[in-house]
N, C-alpha and C positions, 0 to 999 in steps of 0.2 A: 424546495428540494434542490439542494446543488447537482451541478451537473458537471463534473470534472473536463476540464478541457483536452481536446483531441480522444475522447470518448466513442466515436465513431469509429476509430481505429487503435486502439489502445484497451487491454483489457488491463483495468486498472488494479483490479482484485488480486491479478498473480504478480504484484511487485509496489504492492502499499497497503494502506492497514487504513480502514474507513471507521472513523469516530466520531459518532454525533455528540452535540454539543453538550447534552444532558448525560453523557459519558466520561467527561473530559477529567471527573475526579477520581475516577478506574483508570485512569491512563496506561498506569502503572503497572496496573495487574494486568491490563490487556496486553500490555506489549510484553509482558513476564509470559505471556501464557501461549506466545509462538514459540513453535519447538524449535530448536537446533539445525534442523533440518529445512524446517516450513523458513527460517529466516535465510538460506541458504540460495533456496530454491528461486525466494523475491531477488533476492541480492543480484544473483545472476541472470534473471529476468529484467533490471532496473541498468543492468549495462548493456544489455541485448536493445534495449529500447531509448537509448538517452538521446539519440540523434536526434527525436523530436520534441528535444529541449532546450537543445544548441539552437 
């Protein structure tokens, strides 16, 4: 089980998209099937939190 880094304080759900490995040939269709909105929402959660990637 991976365990994404900085996970203790990072909720990583609301600004990335988790895909196991036996998924990887729906890629496609998983990342097709975030709405407009839902990719909106990460987008701006992934600049609210980037400092802990610098």
């Amino acid at each position: 089980h991976y365990v994404p880094p900085f996970s203790d304080v990072l909720n990583w759900k609301s600004f990335s998209v988790e895909v196991p490995v036996s998924e990887i040939p729906n890629l496609k269709n998983i990342l097709a099937s975030i709405s407009p909105r839902q990719y909106i929402r990460m987008q701006r959660r992934v600049v609210q939190i980037r400092r802990h990637f610098e």
